[in-house]
C-alpha positions as CSV (number, residue, x, y, z in Angstrom):
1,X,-34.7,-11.2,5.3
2,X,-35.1,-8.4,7.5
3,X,-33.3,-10.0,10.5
4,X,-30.9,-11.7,9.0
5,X,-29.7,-7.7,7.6
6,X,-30.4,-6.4,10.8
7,X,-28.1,-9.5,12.2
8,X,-25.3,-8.0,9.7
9,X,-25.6,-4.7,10.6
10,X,-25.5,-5.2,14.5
11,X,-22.1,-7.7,14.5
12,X,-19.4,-6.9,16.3
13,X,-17.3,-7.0,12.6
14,X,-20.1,-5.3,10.9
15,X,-20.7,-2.2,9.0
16,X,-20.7,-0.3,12.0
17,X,-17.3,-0.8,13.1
18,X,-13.9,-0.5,12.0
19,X,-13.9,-4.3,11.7
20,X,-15.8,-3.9,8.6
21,X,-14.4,-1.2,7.5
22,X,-10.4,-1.4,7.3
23,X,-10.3,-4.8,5.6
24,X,-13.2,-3.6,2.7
25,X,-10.5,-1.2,2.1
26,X,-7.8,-3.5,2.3
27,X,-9.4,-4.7,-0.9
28,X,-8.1,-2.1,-3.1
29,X,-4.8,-3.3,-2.1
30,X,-5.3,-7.0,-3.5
31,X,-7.2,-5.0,-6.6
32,X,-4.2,-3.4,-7.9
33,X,-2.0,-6.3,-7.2
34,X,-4.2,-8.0,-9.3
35,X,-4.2,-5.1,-12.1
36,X,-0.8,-5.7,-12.2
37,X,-0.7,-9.3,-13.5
38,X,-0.6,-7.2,-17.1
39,X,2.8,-5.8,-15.9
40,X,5.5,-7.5,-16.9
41,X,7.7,-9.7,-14.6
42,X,11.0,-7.6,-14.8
43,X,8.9,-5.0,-12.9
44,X,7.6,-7.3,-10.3
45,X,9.6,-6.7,-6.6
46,X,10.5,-9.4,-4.6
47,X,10.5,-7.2,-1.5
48,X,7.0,-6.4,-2.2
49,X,5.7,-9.7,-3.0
50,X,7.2,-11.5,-0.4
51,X,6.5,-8.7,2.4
52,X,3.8,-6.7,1.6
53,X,1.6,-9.8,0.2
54,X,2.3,-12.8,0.4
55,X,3.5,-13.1,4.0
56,X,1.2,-10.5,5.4
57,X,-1.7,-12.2,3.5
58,X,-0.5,-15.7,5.4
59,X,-0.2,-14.0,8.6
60,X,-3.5,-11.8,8.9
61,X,-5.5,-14.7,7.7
62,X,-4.4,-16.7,10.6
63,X,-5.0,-14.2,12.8
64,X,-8.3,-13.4,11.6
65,X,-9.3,-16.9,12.6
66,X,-8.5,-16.9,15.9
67,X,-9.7,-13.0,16.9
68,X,-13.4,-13.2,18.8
69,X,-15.7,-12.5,16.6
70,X,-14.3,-14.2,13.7
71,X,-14.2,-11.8,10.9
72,X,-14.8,-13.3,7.5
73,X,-14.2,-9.9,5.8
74,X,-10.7,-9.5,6.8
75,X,-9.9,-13.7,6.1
76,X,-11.0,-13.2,2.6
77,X,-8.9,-10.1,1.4
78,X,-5.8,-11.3,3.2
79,X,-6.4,-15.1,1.6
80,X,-6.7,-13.0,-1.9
81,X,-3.5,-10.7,-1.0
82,X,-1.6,-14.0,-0.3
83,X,-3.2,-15.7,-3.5
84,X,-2.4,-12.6,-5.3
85,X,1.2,-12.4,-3.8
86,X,2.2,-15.6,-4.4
87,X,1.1,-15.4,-8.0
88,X,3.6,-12.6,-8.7
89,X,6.5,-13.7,-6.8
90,X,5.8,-17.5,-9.6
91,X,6.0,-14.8,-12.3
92,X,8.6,-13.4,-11.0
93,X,10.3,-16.6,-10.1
94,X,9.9,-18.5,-13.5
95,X,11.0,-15.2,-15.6
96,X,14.3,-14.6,-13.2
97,X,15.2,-18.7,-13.3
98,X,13.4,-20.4,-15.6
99,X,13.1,-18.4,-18.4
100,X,15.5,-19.8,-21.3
101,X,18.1,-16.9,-22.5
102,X,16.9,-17.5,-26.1
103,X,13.7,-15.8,-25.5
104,X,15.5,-12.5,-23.5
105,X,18.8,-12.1,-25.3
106,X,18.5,-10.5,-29.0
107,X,20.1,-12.6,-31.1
108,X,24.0,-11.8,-32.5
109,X,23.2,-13.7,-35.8
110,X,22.4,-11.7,-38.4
């Protein structure tokens, strides 16, 4: 167990590098995109979404990939910021076209 920690510790993405280090914070960036799934679609940008998220997330992952070392830890927050960017930009998507008028307009009957 020892040397496989050790093994962490001493990678060339690990704690002891920026590597590690930028996309672990990056996380907090996919958290409160995820916090806002509560907000409600009106409030969602497209500028944002399309991007800050989902085409970063797209774009970083692939790079991640081909980058010597790989590093796993920057793949898997921009895979969730892409996820998560995608996911508001459907909200978004089905509230701006899909969405019957019914449910938005009030009602003129009375």
């Amino acid at each position: 167990m020892a040397s496989k920690l050790q093994a962490i510790w001493n990678h060339p993405a690990g704690p002891k590098t920026i590597h590690f280090w930028a996309p672990t914070f990056k996380w907090g960036i996919s958290i409160a995109n995820i916090a806002d799934f509560a907000k409600p679609p009106e409030k969602i940008s497209y500028p944002q979404q399309i991007g800050i998220m989902a085409c970063t997330g797209v774009v970083w992952s692939r790079y991640s990939m081909v980058i010597t070392p790989k590093n796993w830890n920057l793949f898997s927050v921009n895979v969730a910021m892409a996820g998560t960017g995608l996911y508001q930009l459907s909200r978004k998507i089905r509230q701006d076209y899909f969405c019957d008028e019914k449910e938005t307009a009030p009602s003129l009957e009375g």
